[in-house]
N, C-alpha and C positions, 0 to 999 in steps of 0.2 A: 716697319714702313707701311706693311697693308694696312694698319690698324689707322695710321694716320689719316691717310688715304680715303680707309674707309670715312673717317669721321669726317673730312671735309669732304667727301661727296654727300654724306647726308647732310651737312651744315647748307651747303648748296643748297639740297634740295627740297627740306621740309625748316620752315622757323618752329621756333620752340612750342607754339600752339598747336601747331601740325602735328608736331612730334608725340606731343603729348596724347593727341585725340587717337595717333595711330597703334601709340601703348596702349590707351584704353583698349582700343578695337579687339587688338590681340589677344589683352589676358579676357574680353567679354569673350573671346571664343571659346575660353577652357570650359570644360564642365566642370572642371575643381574651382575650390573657392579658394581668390587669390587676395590676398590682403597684403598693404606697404606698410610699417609703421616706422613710427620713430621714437627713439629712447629721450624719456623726461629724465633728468637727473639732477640730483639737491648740489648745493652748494660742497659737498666735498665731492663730488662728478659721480657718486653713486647711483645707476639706476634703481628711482621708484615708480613709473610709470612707462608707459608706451599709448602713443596716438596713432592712431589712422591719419594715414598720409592718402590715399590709394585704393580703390576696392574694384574687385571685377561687379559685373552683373550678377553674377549667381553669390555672392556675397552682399551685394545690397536687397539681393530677396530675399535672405534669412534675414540678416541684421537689420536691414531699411538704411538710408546714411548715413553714417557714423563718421564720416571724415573729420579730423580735428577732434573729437572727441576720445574720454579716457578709456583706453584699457578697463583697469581696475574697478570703474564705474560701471562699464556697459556687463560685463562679465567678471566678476568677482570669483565666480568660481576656478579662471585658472590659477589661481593660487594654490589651491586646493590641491590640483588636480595636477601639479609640478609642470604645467605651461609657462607660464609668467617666468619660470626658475631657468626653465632650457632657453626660455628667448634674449634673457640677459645672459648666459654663457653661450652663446651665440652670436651677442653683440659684443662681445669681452674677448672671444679669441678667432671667430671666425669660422671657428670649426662647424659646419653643416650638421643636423640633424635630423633623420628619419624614424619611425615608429609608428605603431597602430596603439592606440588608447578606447580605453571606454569612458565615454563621459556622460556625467548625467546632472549639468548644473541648470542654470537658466531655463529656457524652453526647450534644452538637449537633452537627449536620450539615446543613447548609440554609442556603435564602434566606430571612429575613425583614422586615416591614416594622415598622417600631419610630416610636415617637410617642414625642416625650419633655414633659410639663407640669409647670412650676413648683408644688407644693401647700404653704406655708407655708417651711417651710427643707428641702425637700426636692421629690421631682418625682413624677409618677406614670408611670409606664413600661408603653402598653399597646407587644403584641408581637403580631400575626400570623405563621403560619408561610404563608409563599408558595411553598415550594418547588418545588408541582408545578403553579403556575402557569408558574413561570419556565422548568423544565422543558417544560412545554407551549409558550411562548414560544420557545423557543429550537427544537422541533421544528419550530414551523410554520416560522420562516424559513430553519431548513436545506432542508425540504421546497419552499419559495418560491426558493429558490438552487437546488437541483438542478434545478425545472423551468426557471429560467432559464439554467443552466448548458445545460441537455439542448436547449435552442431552439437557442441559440448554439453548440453545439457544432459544431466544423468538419467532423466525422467523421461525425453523426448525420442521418439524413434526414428528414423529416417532412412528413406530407401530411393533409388531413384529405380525405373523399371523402364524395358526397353519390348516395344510392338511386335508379336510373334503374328506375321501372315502368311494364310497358304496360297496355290498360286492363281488364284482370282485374285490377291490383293486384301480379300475378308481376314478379320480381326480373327484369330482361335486362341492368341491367351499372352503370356506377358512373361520376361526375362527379367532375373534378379539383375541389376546394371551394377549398381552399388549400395552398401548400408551404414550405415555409422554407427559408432561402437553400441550404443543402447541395443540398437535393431540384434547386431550380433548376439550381445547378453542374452536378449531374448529365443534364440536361435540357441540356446547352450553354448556357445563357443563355436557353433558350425557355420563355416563361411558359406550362406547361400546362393553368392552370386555364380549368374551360368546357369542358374534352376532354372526351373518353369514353376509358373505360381499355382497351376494345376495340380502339379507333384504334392499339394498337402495339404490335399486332401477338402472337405468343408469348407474350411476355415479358406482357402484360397480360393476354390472354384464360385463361391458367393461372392469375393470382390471383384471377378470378372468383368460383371456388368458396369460394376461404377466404375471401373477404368476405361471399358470401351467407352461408356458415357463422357469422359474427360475428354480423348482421342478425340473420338468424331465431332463431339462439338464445339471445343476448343477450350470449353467451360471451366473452371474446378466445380468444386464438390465437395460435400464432407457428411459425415454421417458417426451413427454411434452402433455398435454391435456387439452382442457376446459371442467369447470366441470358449467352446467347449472341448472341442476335439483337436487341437490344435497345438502348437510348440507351448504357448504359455493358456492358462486362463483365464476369465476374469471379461471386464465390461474395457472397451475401448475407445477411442474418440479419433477417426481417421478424417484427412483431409489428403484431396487428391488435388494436382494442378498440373496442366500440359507446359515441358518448356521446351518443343521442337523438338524435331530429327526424329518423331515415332518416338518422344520419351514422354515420359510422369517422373513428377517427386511426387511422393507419399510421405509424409507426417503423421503419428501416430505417438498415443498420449495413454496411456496404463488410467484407467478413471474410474476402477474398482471402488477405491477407498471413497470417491465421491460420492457413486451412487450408493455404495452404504450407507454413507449419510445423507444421500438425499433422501433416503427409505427411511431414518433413523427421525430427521428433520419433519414428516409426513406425518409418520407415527405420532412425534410430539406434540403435532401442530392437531392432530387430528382430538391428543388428549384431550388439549387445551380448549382445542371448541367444545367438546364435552363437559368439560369442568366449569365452561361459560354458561352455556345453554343449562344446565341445572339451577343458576341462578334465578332467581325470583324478582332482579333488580334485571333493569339493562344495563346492558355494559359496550363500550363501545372504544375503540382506539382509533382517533383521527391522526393526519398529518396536517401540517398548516398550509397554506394556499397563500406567495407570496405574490405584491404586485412588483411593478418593474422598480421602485422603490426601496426594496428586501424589508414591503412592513406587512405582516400578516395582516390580509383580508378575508378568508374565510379558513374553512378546514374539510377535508376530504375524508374519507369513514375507509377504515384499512381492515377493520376486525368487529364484528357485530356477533352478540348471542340471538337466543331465538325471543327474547325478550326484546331488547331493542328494536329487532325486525316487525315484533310485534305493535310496538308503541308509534312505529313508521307505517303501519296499514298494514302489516303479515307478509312484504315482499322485501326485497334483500338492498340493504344500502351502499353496500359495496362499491366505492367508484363513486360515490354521487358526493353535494358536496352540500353542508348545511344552509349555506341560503340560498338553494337552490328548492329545497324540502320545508324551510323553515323558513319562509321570507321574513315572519314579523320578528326573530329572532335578534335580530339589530338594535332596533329599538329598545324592549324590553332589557337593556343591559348583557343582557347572559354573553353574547358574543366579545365583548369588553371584559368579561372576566376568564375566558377560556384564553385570552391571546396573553392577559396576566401569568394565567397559571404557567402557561409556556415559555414568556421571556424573563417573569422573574423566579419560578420553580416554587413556588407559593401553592400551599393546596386550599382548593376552596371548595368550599359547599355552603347552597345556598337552596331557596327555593321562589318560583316566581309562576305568575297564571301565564298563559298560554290559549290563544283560538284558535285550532285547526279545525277546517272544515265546518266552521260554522259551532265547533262544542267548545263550552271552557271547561278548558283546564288548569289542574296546578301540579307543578312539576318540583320535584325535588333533584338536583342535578350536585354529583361531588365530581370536581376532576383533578387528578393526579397529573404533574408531568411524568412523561417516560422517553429516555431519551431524547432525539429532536419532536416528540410528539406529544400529545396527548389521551388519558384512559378515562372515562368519566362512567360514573352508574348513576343511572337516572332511576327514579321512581315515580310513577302517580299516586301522588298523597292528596286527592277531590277528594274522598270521603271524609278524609281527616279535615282538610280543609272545610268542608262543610260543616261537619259537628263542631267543628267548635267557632263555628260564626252561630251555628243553632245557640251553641253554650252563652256566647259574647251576647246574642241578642234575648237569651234568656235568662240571664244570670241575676235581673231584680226580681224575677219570681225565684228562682233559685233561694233569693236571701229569705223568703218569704215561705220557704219550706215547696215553692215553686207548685207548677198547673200540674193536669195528665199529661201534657205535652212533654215537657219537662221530664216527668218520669218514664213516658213512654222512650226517649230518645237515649237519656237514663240507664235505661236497663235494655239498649236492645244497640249500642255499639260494639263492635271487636273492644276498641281501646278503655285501656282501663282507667274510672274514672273516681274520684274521691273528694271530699270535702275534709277540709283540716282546717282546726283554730290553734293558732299560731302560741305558744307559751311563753312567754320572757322570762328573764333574769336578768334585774339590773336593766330594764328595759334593751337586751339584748334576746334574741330568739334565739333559745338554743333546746326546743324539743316543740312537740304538736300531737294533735290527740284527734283522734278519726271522729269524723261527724256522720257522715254517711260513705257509704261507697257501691258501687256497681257490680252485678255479677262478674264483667269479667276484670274484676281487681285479681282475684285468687289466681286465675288462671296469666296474667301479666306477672304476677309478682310471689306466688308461690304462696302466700300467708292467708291465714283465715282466722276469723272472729276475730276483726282486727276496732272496729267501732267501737269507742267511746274510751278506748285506750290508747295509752302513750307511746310513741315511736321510741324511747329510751326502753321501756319496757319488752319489745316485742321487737326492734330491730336495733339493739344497741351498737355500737358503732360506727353512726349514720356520718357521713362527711359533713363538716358545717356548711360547705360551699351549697347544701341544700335548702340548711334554715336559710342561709344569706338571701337564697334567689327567692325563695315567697317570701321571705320578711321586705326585700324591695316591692315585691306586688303589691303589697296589704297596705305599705305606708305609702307609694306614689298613686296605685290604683290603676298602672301602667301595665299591662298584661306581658309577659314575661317569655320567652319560649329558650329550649337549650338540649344540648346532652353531656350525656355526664352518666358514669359510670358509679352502679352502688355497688359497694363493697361486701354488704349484710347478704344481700340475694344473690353476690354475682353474676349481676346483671348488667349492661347497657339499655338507657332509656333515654328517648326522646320525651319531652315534657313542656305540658304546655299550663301555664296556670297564671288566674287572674281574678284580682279580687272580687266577694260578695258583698254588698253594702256598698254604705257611708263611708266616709273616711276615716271615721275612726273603729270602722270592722277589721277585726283580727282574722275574720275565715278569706282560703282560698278555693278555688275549686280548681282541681288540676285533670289536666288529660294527660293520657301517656300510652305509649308504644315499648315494650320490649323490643329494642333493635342491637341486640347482641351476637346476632350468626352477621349482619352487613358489617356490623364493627370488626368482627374477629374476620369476612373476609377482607375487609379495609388496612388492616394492620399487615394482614397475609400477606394482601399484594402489594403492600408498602414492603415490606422485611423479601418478600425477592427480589425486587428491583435493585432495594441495597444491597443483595446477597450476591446478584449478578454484577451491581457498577463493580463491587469492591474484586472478587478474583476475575476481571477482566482485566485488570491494573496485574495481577502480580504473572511473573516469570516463570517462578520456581515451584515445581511438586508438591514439594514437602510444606512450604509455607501456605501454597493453597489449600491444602487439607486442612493447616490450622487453622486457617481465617476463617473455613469453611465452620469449621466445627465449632470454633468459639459462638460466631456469630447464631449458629442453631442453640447452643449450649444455653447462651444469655440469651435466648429469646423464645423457650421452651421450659425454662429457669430447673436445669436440668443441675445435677452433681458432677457427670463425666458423659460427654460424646469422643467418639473416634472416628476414624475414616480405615478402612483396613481391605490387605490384600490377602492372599491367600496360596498355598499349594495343595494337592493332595498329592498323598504319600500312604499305598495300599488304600484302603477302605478310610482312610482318618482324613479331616483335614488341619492343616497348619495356617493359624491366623498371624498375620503378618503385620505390627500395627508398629509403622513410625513415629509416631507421637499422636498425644492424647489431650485434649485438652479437659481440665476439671476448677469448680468454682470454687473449692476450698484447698487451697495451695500443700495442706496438709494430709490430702486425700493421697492413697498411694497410686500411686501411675500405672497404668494399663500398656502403657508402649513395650515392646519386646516380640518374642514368639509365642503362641499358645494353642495346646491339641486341645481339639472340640470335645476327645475323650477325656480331658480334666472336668468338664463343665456338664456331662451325659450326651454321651454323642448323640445320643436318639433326639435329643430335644430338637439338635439342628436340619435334620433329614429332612424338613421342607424345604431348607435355605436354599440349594442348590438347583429346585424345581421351581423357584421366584417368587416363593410366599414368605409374607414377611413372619417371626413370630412376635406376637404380641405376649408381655408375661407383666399383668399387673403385681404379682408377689411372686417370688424365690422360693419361697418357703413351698407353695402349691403345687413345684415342679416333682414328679415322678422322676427323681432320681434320690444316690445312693447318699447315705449323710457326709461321707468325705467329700461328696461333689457339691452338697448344699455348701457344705465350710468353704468349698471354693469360692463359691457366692458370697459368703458374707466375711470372710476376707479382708475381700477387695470392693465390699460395702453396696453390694449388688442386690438391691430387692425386687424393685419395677423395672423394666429394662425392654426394649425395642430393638430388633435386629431387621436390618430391612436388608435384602441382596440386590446383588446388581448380575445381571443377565442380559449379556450382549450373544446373538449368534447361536444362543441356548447353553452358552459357555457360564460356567459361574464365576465371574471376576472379582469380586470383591462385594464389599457394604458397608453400610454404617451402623454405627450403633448409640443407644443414647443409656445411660442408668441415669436411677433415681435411687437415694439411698431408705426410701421410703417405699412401702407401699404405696400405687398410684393406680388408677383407672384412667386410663391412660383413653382421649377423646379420640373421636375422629379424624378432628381437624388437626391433634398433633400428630397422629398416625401417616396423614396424607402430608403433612409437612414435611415431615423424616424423610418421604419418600421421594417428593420434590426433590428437595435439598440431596438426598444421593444420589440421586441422577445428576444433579448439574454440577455434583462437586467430582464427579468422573470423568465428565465429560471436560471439565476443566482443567483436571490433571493428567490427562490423556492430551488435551491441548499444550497443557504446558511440558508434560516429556517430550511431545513431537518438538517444540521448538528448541525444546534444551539441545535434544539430538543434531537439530538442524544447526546448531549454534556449533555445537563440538567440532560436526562435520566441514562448516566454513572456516572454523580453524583449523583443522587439520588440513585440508586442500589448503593455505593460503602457507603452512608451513612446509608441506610439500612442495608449492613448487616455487617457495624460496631456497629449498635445500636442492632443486634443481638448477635455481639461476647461478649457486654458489657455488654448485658442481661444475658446471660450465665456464664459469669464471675462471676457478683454480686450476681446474683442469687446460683451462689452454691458455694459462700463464705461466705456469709448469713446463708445459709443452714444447712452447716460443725457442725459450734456451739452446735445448739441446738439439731440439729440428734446424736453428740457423747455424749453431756446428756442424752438424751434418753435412749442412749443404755446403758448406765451406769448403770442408773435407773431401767432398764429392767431387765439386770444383775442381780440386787440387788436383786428384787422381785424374778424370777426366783428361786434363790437360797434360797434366805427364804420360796418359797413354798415347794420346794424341801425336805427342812430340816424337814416338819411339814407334810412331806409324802402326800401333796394335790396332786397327783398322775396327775387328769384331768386338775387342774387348772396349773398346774408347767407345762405339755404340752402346755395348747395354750400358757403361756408364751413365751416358747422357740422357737414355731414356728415365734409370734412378734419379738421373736429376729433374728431368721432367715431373715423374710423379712426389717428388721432393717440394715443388713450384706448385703442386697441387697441392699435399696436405699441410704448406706455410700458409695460399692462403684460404684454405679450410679452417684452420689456428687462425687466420686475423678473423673471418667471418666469424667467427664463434666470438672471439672477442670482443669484436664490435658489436654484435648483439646483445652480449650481459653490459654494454656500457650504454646502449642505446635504454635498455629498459631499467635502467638504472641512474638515466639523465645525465650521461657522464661522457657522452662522445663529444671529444673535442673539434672544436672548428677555428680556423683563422683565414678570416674572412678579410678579401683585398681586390684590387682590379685585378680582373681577368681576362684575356684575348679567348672567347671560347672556342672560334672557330681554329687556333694553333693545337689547342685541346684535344681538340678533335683530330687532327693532323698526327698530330703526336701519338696518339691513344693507338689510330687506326694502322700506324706501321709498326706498332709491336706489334699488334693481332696478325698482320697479313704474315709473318714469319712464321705463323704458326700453325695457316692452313693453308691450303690449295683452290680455294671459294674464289670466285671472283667479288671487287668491291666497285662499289659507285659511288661518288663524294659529289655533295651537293651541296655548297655551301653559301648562303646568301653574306649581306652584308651588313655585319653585325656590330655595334658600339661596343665597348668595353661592359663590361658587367661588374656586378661585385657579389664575389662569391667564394667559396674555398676552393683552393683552384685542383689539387688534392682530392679533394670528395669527389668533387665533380670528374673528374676522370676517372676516377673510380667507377659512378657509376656507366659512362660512356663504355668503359671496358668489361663490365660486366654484362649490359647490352650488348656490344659488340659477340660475346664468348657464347652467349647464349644463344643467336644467330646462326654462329656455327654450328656449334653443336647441337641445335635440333635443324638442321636442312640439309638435305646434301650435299656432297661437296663438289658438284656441278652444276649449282646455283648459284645468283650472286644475291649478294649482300646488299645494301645500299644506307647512306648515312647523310641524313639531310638534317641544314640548319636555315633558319629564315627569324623573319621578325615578327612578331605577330601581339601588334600593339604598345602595352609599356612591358612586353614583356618578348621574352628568348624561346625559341620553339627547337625541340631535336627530335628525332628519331630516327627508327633504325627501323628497316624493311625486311623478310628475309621470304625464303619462297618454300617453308619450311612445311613442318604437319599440322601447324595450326591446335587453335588452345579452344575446345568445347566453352559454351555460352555458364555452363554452371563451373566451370577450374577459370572462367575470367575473372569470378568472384573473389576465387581464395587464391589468387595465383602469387600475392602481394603478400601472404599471413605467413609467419616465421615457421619452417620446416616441410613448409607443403610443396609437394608433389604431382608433379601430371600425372597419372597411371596411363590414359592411352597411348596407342600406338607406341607400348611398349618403353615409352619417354621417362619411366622411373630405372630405368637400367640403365641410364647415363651416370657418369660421373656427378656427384652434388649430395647438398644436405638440404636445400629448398629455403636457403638462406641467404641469397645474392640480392636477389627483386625485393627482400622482406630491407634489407640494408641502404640499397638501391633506394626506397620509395621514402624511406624515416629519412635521409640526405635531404631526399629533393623538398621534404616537407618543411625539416630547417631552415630551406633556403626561400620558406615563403612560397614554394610551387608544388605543380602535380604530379604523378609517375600513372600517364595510362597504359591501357591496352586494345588494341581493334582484333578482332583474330576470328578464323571461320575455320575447322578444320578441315584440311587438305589444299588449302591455299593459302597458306602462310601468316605472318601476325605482323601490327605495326607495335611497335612500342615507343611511346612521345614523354618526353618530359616538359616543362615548362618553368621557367623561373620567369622573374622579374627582373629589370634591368638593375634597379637599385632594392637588392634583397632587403628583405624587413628586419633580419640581423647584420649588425655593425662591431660582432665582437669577438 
């Protein structure tokens, strides 16, 4: 009858324009985006579309107007995204639908929460954007994981300390408050709270100051210091911060093993500028300099020898950036080929002129990528560049047996310089015969009295690839330049050669550089860059060793390298070698155990003081002939032992044979010795994470063998406790009846604490289900304020508190109605039991937007600003004012807050100590689960 009523007063009072304009009005006030649609459906009635009927204002600011237009056209993506699927089972039964979704189709990107209602053949779709709610969500409990990561962490120390003053109110020193289990470890086992930090000595009266310094200026702090005299020792890394009431927390981090290696890191770094600056090249390692673009525009100088510094004017380039130092740099290309070498990993070397400050020059520049950067060695090659434009511009008196000028220039360069006429076969060049040559030919290339004779004769097998390159000069007349390695001299040569004559002259004149130490360190620092990409990839110990060692083995073109550990045992030691790698698969193996005294121990007694020994022959060794046989064996002639010495300790080394006698270079000497440092260092890397890997599995199987203990154990438990109580019951009641006054008492008290450990057994239960996504809900309308009614007169039967109910006026909710009392009455318990019992309680409900407010007041001891943190984490405890000597497992609020999260809401707390706490929960009206 009202409804009727209603509709002819409104027919009365607004016509259908009116009506309409007044709906608009309404859903324009929502801040949600409200949309009408209507279902398109084909000829057998099945929906395949929906239109806009309808839209608020805040949905034509996204969308723009869509009215009458398609669904599936404007937004295609809800298909995708199972929209489109819940709006036709929506239009199909009626059944309402809520949820939160991530969507990222069209111009979306976000969380929203979506409502879907049936409105005639069609539904109404309001939409919230929640994004940076859930965004916020998901900060807090990273922020809630890190601090509980940061408590439990095995490595982190934490204490919190309380203001010791005398009676002026002045600072004299500081109380242990509380420590967390690391602090303890470090402490031996000795619980130090209740000290004074004075009592130990050094190591405590030196932090006095940075904690006054916290106090009084409310500041943190942090600092680094070694502790010597003290419970542990070693270097440390402290942070202090004030958080009220005359406290600090103190954080502290064990960073011994760091600064080893930042002293280890020093050292390295210090070699390696030494091993630079020796160079004769500059050398140089940039990073790139991107625009807002990500395209490389210049490069920044990260590592310079004393070379480079020197080709920059003699001061340090450090930080500065190539076109800043080098404007015309751009131009001249060079800058176009260093952004190459970097983005496509291309090694180049090139050479080009250069004007600084007014001098030319010409520069010869190689650059390597390394990592995300670049390594380049530059040289000035003006001299060279000038002879041989001297050579270019004089090379027709050359033909002509040339001027004094000619010979004077001749006979008075570094580079070595020669005339050759070309010899065919089958008009093919395949040999050449000296025509004249330069004093310093002998000293570039080693040979002498080499004119007027044949290169078949005097340097037989020369690579053809060298008749090839002057048989082009002599037939184009085109001058030629290159390098290239000769086989005959063992050498690296740079060469420059271009014809004498006519065209139909067979002589070249060539110039040339011995560049065989730049080459050999070219390939050096090419083979450690790959030494290092390749075991920076691998996991495993024992594998790194091998890779280590193969990659030394083939690149030193050795017979057998190893990587080896060691013990000593009395005066001997025992070599330790896991595997071996060797280039003839038929060589016998080195891997196993072996005493130094098999080999002459005396040989090794520098090993252990960190000299390497060098033994070009076995045979030359001062030892016994049984120990020679040991040598040769196992095919041992030339052989390198290089040690490894951390701390002054002797760790291990490497070793390399050759089944040959070898004189064995420098640069392989200093390679071996690279290479064992970094192949230590690697496997020292890769133990610590193997460790660290075991360790994560072992804690993750630990305390699944705890969730599983908790589990069994109080489903075990359940059983025979609810006979119990049954039985209890029983008794109770029969003493009762037979008026046993005393005994019917303690009965009932046993059932009291009977009512305690059932639901200490559920709480435990419910906790291995909650962490195990298995606690059930059945979620329906609820009246919460009955809930509350209901909840609050079992508790009152069970203490003598006074209560106050305040209860607003609340819609129905949808919720489990179950949980939710649950938690009401675990709030409620907790109330009592931390306040006296001539305080009162109080229990307020109200509305507070689309969503349901509770909480509970008590006038009790109040929760410290640092247990407001943890006061929610599964088994935790208040220790003050004596609050862990009540009844509990610190598992009520941990169950309590996982409920109210289900339900789409919050579980806080307000608290000060000595004035009691609030504790508030919050849901939604219509929860975000529906199942």
């Amino acid at each position: 009858m009202y409804n009727e009523d209603h509709k002819n007063i409104s027919a009365q009072c607004l016509n259908p324009s009116e009506y309409k304009d007044l709906l608009q009005a309404t859903i324009d006030s929502s801040l949600d985006i409200i949309q009408l649609f209507k279902a398109v459906r084909n000829e057998e009635g099945r929906i395949i579309d929906f239109v806009w009927l309808l839209n608020n204002k805040k949905a034509i600011e996204q969308n723009g107007d869509v009215t009458g237009r398609s669904l599936l056209q404007q937004h295609p993506g809800v298909v995708e995204a199972g929209i489109f699927e819940k709006m036709v089972k929506v239009t199909e039964t009626g059944k309402p639908s809520e949820e939160e979704m991530y969507y990222n189709y069209e111009q979306f990107d976000g969380w929203f929460y979506q409502a879907v209602v049936r409105s005639g053949d069609g539904v109404v779709l309001t939409t919230r954007d929640i994004t940076k709610q859930k965004n916020a969500e998901a900060e807090i409990m990273k922020s809630r994981d890190l601090l509980l990561a940061m408590m439990d962490a095995p490595n982190i120390g934490i204490g919190v300390f309380k203001v010791v003053r005398n009676n002026h109110g002045k600072i004299i020193d500081f109380i242990f408050d509380f420590v967390n289990k690391r602090t303890l470890e470090a402490f031996g086992g000795n619980d130090p709270t209740g000290t004074l930090l004075s009592s130990y000595g050094s190591d405590g009266i030196e932090q006095l100051q940075y904690f006054k310094e916290v106090i009084e200026t409310g500041n943190n702090n942090s600092y680094t210091r070694k502790a010597e005299s003290g419970i542990v020792e070693g270097w440390f890394l402290f942070s202090n911060a004030p958080i009220g009431n005359d406290r600090l927390i103190q954080v502290w981090e064990d960073i011994t093993d760091l600064k080893k290696a930042e002293q280890e890191i020093k050292a390295t770094s210090n070699l390696l500028q030494s091993v630079l600056n020796v160079s004769l090249s500059g050398i140089s390692y940039y990073c790139p300099v991107f625009n807002e673009e990500n395209k490389i525009i210049d490069f920044e100088w990260v590592l310079t020898n004393n070379r480079a510094n020197h080709y920059g004017g003699d001061r340090s380039l450090i930080g500065k950036r190539w076109m800043e130092e080098y404007p015309g740099i751009k131009e001249c290309g060079v800058l176009d080929k260093m952004i190459a070498v970097v983005e496509k990993g291309e090694i180049q070397d090139w050479e080009f002129p250069y004007t600084l400050d007014g001098s030319h020059q010409w520069i010869r520049l190689t650059g390597v990528k390394l990592g995300n950067g670049l390594v380049t060695s530059s040289e000035d090659i003006t001299a060279r560049k000038l002879a041989e434009k001297e050579i270019l511009d004089l090379k027709d008196e050359i033909a002509s047996n040339a001027t004094n000028k000619y010979y004077s220039i001749f006979n008075s360069i570094n580079e070595g310089f020669c005339i050759y006429e070309l010899v065919y076969n089958n008009e093919k060049a395949d040999d050449l015969r000296w025509v004249e040559v330069n004093p310093a030919f002998e000293k570039q290339t080693g040979l002498k009295d080499t004119v007027g004779k044949l290169a078949s004769e005097v340097m037989p097998g020369t690579e053809t690839y060298w008749f090839e390159a002057y048989d082009k000069a002599a037939k184009t007349g085109e001058a030629v330049h290159f390098e290239n390695w000769h086989e005959p001299t063992g050498r690296w040569y740079y060469t420059f050669a271009s014809r004498i004559g006519g065209a139909n002259s067979r002589q070249v004149a060539v110039l040339f550089s011995d560049i065989t130490k730049r080459k050999q360190q070219e390939q050096r620092q090419q083979f450690l860059l790959n030494f290092s990409d390749t075991l920076r990839t691998i996991a495993d110990p024992i594998e790194t060793q091998r890779a280590a060692m193969r990659m030394l083995g083939e690149h030193l073109k050795v017979s057998r390298t190893f990587y080896y550990s060691l013990v000593q045992e009395n005066d001997n030691w025992t070599y330790i070698i896991d595997d071996d790698w060797h280039a003839d698969p038929t060589q016998p193996t080195f891997s196993g155990r072996f005493l130094s005294t098999d080999f002459g121990a005396h040989t090794f007694t520098r090993l252990p003081l960190g000299e390497a020994y060098i033994c070009p022959n076995s045979h030359q060794l001062d030892i016994t002939p049984t120990e020679l046989q040991h040598y040769l064996d196992l095919q041992i002639i030339g052989w390198i032992a290089y040690p490894i010495i951390r701390q002054g300790i002797y760790e291990g080394g490497v070793c390399i044979h050759s089944p040959v006698a070898r004189n064995w270079t420098e640069e392989e000497i200093t390679l071996t010795a690279e290479v064992a440092e970094r192949t230590w260092e690697a496997v020292e890397r890769a133990n610590a994470e193997e460790a660290l890997r075991k360790s994560e599995i072992k804690l993750k199987e630990l305390l699944q063998i705890r969730e599983d203990f908790i589990g069994v154990a109080s489903h075990e438990l359940k059983t025979p406790v609810t006979s119990i109580k049954v039985y209890a019951e029983v008794v109770q009641e029969k003493l009762e009846k037979r008026e046993w006054v005393e005994e019917g008492e303690l009965m009932k008290r046993l059932n009291t604490q009977i009512d305690r450990l059932n639901k200490l057994i559920n709480d435990l239960l419910n906790t291995t289900k909650i962490s195990a996504g298995k606690l059930h809900f059945c979620f329906g309308p609820t009246d919460l304020n009955k809930v509350i009614q209901e909840r609050l007169e079992e508790v009152k039967r069970t203490t003598k508190h006074n209560f106050v109910i305040e209860l607003g006026d609340l819609p129905v909710v949808t919720s489990d109605q179950e949980r939710i009392g649950q938690v009401i009455t675990n709030l409620l318990t907790n109330a009592i039991k931390y306040s006296p019992i001539t305080t009162t309680v109080t229990i307020k409900s109200s509305l507070a937007g689309d969503s349901i407010q509770v909480s509970v007041l008590d006038k009790g001891y109040g929760i410290s600003p640092n247990d407001q943190l943890k006061i929610f984490d599964r088994f935790y405890r208040v220790t003050e004012n004596n609050m862990d000597t009540f009844p509990g497992m610190g598992l009520g609020l941990y169950i309590s807050s996982q409920i109210i999260q289900q339900h789409g809401g919050t579980l806080t707390v307000v608290s000060e100590p000595g004035n009691g706490s609030v504790f508030t929960f919050t849901i939604p009206i219509k929860s975000l689960r529906s199942d």
